[in-house]
C-alpha positions as CSV (number, residue, x, y, z in Angstrom):
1,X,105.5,-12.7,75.0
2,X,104.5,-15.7,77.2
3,X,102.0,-18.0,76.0
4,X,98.7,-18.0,78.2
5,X,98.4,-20.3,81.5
6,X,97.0,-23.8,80.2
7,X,93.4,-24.3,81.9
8,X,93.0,-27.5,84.0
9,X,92.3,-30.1,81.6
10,X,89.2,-30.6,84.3
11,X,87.7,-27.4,83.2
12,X,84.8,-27.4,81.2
13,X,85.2,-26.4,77.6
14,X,83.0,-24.1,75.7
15,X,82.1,-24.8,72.4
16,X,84.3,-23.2,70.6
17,X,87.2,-26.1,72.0
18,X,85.4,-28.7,70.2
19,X,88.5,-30.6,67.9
20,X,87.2,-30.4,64.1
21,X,88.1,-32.9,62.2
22,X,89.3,-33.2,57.9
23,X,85.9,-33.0,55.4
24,X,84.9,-36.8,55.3
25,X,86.1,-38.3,58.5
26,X,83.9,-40.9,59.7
27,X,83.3,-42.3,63.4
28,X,86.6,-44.2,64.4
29,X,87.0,-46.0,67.8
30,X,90.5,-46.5,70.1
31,X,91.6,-49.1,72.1
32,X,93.8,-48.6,74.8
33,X,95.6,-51.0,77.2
34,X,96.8,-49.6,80.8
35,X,99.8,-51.6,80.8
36,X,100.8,-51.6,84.4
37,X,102.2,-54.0,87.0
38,X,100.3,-56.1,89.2
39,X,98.9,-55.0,92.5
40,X,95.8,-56.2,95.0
41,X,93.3,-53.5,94.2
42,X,91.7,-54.0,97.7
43,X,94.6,-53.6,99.4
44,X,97.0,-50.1,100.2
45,X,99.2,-49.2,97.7
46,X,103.1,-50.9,97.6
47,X,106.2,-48.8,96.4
48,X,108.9,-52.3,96.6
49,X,109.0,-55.1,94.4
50,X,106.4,-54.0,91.7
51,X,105.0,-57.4,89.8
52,X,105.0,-57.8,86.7
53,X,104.2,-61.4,85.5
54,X,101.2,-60.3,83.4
55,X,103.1,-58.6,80.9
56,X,104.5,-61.9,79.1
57,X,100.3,-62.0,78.2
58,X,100.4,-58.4,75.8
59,X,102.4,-60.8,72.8
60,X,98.7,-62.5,72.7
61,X,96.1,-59.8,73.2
62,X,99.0,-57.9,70.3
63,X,98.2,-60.7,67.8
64,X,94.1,-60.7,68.6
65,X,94.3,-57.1,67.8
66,X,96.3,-57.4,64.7
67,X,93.8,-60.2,63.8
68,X,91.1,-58.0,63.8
69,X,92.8,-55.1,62.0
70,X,93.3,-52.8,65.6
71,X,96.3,-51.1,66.4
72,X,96.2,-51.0,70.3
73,X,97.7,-48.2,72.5
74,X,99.8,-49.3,75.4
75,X,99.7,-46.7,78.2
76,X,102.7,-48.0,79.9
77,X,103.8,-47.1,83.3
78,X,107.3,-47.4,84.8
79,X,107.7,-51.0,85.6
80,X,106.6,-52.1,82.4
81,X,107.9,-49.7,80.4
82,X,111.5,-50.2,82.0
83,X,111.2,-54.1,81.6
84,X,113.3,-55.1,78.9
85,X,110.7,-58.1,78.0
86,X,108.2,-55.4,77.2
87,X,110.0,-53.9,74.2
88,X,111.5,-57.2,73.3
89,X,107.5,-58.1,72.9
90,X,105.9,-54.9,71.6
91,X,109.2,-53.6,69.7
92,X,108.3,-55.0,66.2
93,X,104.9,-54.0,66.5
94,X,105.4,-50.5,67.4
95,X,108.0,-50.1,64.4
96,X,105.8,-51.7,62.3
97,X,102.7,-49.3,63.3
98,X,100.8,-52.0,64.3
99,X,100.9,-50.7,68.1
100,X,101.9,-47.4,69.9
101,X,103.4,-46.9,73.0
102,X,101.6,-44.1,75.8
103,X,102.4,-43.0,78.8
104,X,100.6,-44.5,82.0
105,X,102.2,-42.7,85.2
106,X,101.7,-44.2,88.6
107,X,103.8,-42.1,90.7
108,X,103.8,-44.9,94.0
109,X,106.3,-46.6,91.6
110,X,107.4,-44.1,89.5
111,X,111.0,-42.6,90.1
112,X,111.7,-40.3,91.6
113,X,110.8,-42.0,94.9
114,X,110.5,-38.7,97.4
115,X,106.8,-38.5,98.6
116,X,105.2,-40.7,101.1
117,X,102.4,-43.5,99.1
118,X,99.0,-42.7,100.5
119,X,96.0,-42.5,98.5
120,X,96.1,-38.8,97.9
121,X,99.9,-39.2,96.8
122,X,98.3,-41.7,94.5
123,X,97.1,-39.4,92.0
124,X,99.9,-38.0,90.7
125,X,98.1,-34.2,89.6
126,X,98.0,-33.6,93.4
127,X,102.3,-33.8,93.7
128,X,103.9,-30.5,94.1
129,X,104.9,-29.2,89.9
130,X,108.3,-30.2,90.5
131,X,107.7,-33.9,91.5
132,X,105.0,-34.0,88.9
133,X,107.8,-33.1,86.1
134,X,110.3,-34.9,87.4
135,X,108.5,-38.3,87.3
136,X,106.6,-37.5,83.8
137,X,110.2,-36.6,82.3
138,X,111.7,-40.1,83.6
139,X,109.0,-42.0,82.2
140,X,109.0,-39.8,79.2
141,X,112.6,-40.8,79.0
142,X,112.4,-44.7,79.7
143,X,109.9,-44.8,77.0
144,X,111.7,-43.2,74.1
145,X,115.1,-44.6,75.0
146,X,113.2,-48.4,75.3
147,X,111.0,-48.2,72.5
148,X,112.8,-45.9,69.9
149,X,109.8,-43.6,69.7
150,X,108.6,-40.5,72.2
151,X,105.0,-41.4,72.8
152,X,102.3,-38.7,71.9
153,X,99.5,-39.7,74.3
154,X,99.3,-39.5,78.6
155,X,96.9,-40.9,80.9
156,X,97.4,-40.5,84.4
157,X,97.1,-43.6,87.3
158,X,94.3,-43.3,88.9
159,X,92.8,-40.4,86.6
160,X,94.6,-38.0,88.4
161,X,95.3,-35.1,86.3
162,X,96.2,-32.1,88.2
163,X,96.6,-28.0,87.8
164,X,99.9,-28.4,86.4
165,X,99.2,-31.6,84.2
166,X,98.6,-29.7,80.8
167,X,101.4,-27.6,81.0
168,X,104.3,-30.7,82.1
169,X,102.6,-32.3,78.8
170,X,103.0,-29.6,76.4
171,X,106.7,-28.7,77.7
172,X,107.2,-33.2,76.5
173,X,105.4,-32.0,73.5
174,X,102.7,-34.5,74.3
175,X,100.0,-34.0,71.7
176,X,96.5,-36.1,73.9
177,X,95.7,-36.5,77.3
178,X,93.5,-39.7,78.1
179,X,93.0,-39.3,81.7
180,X,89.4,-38.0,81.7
181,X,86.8,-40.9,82.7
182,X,83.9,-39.0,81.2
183,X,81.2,-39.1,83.5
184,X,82.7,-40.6,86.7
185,X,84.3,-38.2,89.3
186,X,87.0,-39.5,91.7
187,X,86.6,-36.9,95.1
188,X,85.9,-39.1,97.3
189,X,89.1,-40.9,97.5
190,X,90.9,-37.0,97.0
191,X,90.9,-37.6,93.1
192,X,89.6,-35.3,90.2
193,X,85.8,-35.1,89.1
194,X,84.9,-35.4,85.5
195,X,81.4,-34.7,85.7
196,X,80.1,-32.4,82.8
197,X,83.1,-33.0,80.6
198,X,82.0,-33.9,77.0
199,X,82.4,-36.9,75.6
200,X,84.0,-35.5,72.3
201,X,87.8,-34.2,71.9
202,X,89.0,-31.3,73.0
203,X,91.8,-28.4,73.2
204,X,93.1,-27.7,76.1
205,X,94.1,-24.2,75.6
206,X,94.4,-22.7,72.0
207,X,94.3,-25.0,68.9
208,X,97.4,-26.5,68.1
209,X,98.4,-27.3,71.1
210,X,96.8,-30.4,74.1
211,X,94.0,-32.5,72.7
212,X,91.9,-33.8,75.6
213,X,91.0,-37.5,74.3
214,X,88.3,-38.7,76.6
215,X,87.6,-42.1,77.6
216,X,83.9,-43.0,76.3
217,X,81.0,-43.5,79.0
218,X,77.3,-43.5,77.4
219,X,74.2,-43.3,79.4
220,X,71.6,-45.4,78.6
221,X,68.0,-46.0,79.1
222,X,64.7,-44.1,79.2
223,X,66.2,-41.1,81.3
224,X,69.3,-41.1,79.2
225,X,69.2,-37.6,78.0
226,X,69.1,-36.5,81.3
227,X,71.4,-38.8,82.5
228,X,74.0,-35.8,83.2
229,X,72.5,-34.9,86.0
230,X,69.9,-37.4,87.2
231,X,73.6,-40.4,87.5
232,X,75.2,-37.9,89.7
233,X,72.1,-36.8,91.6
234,X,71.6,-40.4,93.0
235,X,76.0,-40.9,93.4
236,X,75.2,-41.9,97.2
237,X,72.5,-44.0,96.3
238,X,73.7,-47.5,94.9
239,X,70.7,-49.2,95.2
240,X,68.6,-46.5,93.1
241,X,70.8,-46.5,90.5
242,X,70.6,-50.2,90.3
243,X,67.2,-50.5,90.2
244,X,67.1,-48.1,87.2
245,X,69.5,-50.0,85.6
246,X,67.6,-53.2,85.9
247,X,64.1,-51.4,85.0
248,X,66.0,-49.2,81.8
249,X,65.8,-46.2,83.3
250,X,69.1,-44.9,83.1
251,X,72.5,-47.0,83.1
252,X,76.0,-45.6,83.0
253,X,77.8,-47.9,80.6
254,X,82.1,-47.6,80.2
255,X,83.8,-48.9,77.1
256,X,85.3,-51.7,78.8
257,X,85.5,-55.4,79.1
258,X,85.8,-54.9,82.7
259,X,83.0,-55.1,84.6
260,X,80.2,-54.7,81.4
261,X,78.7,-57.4,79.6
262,X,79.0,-57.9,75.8
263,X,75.3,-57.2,75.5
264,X,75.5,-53.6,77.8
265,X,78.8,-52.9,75.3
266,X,76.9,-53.5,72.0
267,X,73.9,-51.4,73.3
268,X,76.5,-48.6,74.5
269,X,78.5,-48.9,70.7
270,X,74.9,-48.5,69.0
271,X,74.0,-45.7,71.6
272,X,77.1,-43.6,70.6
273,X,77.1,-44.6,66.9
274,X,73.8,-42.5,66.9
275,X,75.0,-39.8,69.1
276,X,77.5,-39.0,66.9
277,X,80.9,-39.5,69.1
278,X,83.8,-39.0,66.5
279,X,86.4,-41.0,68.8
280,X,84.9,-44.1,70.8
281,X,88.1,-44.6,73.0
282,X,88.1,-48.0,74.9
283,X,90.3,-48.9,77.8
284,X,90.9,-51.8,80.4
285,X,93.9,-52.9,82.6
286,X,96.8,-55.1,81.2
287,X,97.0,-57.7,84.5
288,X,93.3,-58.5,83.3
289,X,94.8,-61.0,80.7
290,X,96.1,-63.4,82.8
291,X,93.7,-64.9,85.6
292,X,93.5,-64.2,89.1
293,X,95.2,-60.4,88.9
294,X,92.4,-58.1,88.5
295,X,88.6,-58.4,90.1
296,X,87.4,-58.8,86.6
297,X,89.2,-62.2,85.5
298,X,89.6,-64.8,87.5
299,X,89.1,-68.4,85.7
300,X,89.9,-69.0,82.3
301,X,86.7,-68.8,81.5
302,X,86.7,-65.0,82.1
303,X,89.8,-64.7,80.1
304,X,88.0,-66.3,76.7
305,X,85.1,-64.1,78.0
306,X,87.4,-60.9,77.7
307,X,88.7,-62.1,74.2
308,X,84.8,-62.7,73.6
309,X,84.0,-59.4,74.4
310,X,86.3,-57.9,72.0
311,X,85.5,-59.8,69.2
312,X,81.6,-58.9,69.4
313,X,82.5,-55.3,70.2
314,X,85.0,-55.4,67.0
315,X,82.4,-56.7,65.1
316,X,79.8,-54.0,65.9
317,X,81.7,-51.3,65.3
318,X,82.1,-52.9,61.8
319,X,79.0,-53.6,61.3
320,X,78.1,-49.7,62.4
321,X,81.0,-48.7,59.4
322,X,83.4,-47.2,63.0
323,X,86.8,-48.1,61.9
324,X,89.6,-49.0,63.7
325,X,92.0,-45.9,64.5
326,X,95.7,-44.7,65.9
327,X,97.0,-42.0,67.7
328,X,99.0,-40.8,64.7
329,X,95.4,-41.4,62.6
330,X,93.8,-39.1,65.1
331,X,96.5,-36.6,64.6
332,X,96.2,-36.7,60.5
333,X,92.4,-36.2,60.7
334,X,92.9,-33.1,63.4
335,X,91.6,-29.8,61.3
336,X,93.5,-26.6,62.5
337,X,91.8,-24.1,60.4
């Protein structure tokens, strides 16, 4: 008998989806690195002559992580992951366990090359299934045959899972999706919304099978608890939501160096310390670590401010007993019965 259609990994779980984990597994945290090529965010999207200069820069933040006891997940996408000076850096590491390779897909630069870039082809869920498989299996492919290892975990460019995302992953046996940015919504610009979507792991379908690893957002404030609604509620309203972010009303704080201070960070680690979140998951983008390549860094001072960043936030979660974790620890920990 066939197995049952995969939902949408945008579909709203009921409780009974929740991932449990083993008897005596504490709060861990997970950082992932998009590691992508270079483009200018403010300008349209670019198929030819992908950069990738700020990839000689993951040897360093590798070490800082190893350092601090953090094994960091690169989510690679094709012109990183098919640069031989990626593996030659990150190879030992990943052998070792001290890093793991993901999967990152930006389809503009992401063979095959058969759809027209615009910015709805830019989110790779919206693709015809076909095209969808086709460029997740050759990306799949460069991975494993450039790193020795098929990676376990997907995000998708742009956060743009699609209808037919869950089921291309399972057929790869991918065991986590990473592309939800809980509580931001991408429609706008012809993207997914992620609205409503918890902020703990998931199945995607029955047990067993698709975890949906979430990347962490935690309201803050006053209005927190009713945060869910009342962010969205003012989404057209930029200067509202600033002013309650300035007063402590309510604030909508990412786990990410980029663009959130270290103090906004620590307050959002303590925030979801006591909510309970099992897996803090932590992302930013790989051109970040060198100058003058993302809207986030652009002196040297904001690269020691990044490095800052990371130490205070590694030193919280610490101090708040959230230990460092993998993809393969996540795995382990998973209960199935």
């Amino acid at each position: 008998m066939a197995e049952p259609a995969l939902p949408r990994i945008t579909d709203t779980p009921d409780a009974a989806a929740q991932v449990k984990f083993r008897a005596g597994t504490e709060q861990r945290f997970l950082v992932t690195v998009d590691a992508e090529e270079e483009f200018d965010w403010a300008q349209p999207l670019r198929r030819d002559d992908p950069r990738t200069a700020t990839v000689c820069r993951l040897s360093r933040f590798q070490s800082f992580c190893e350092t601090h006891g953090v094994t960091p997940v690169y989510m690679m996408d094709y012109p990183v992951a098919s640069l031989p000076l990626a593996a030659e850096l990150l190879g030992d590491a990943v052998r070792g366990g001290r890093a793991e390779i993901g999967i990152q897909l930006h389809p503009w630069v992401n063979p095959p090359h058969v759809e027209i870039v615009s910015e709805r082809n830019s989110f790779v869920g919206s693709l015809p299934l076909e095209l969808e498989r086709a460029k997740l299996a050759e990306l799949h492919s460069t991975i494993a045959r450039n790193f020795g290892k098929a990676p376990l975990i997907y995000r998708a460019g742009r956060y743009g899972v699609g209808p037919n995302t869950a089921m291309l992953l399972r057929e790869l046996g991918i065991a986590f999706d990473t592309s939800v940015r809980a509580r931001f919504e991408y429609t706008d610009i012809g993207g997914p919304s992620f609205l409503g979507l918890p902020l703990e792991p998931w199945w995607v379908g029955a047990p067993g099978g698709l975890i949906e690893l979430p990347m962490t957002t935690i309201y803050a404030g006053l209005l927190r608890r009713i945060g869910g609604w009342l962010h969205p509620a003012t989404r057209r309203i930029e200067a509202l939501r600033g002013v309650m972010a300035r007063t402590g009303l309510l604030d909508r704080i990412p786990f990410t160096p980029e663009g959130v201070t270290i103090a906004e960070a620590l307050r959002a680690v303590d925030l979801a310390v006591e909510d309970g979140v099992p897996v803090m998951v932590f992302s930013f983008h790989s051109p970040s670590l060198r100058p003058g390549h993302t809207p986030y860094v652009r002196s040297d001072a904001d690269l020691d401010l990044l490095y800052d960043w990371w130490r205070a936030v590694f030193a919280r979660l610490r101090s708040r007993g959230v230990a460092s974790t993998s993809v393969q620890g996540i795995m382990a920990s998973v209960a199935l019965a």
